[in-house]
N, C-alpha and C positions, 0 to 999 in steps of 0.2 A: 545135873538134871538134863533130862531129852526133850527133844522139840514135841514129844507129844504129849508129854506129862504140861510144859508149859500151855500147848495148844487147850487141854483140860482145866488147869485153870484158869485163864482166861475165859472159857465156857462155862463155870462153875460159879453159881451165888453163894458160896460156900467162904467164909472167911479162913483162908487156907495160907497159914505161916510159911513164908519165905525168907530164907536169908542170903544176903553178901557180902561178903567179907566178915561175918556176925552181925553183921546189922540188917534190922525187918525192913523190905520194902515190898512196895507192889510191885508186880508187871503190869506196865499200860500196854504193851505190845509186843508180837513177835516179829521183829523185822525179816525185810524181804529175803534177805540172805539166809533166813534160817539156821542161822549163827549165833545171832543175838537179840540182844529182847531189850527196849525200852523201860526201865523201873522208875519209882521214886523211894524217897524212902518215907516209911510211917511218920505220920507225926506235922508240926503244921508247915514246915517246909515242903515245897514241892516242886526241887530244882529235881531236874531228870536228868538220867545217865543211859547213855546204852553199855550193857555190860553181855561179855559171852555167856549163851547161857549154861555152856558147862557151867560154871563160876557158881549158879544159882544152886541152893541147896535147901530142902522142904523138909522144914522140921517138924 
């Protein structure tokens, strides 16, 4: 994924499927570096990871 496709959904009320490593999570954020993005993953845990967001993939 590109920093502008991420930047989209973050701007987007649109419930728009993301995966990492196959598994669905949110972006809460695109960090400063524009490298990588803040996630959690669906569901009721909500430890965060910062992951690259090449990495991310919208299924």
């Amino acid at each position: 994924m590109d920093v502008n496709r991420v930047k989209q959904i973050l701007s987007s009320s649109a419930d728009i499927d993301v995966k990492y490593n196959g598994t669905s999570v949110w972006i809460d954020a695109l960090n400063e570096d524009g490298r990588t993005a803040t996630v959690h993953l669906r569901g009721p845990l909500e430890e965060r990871s910062t992951v690259e967001i090449s990495e991310l993939e919208e299924v």
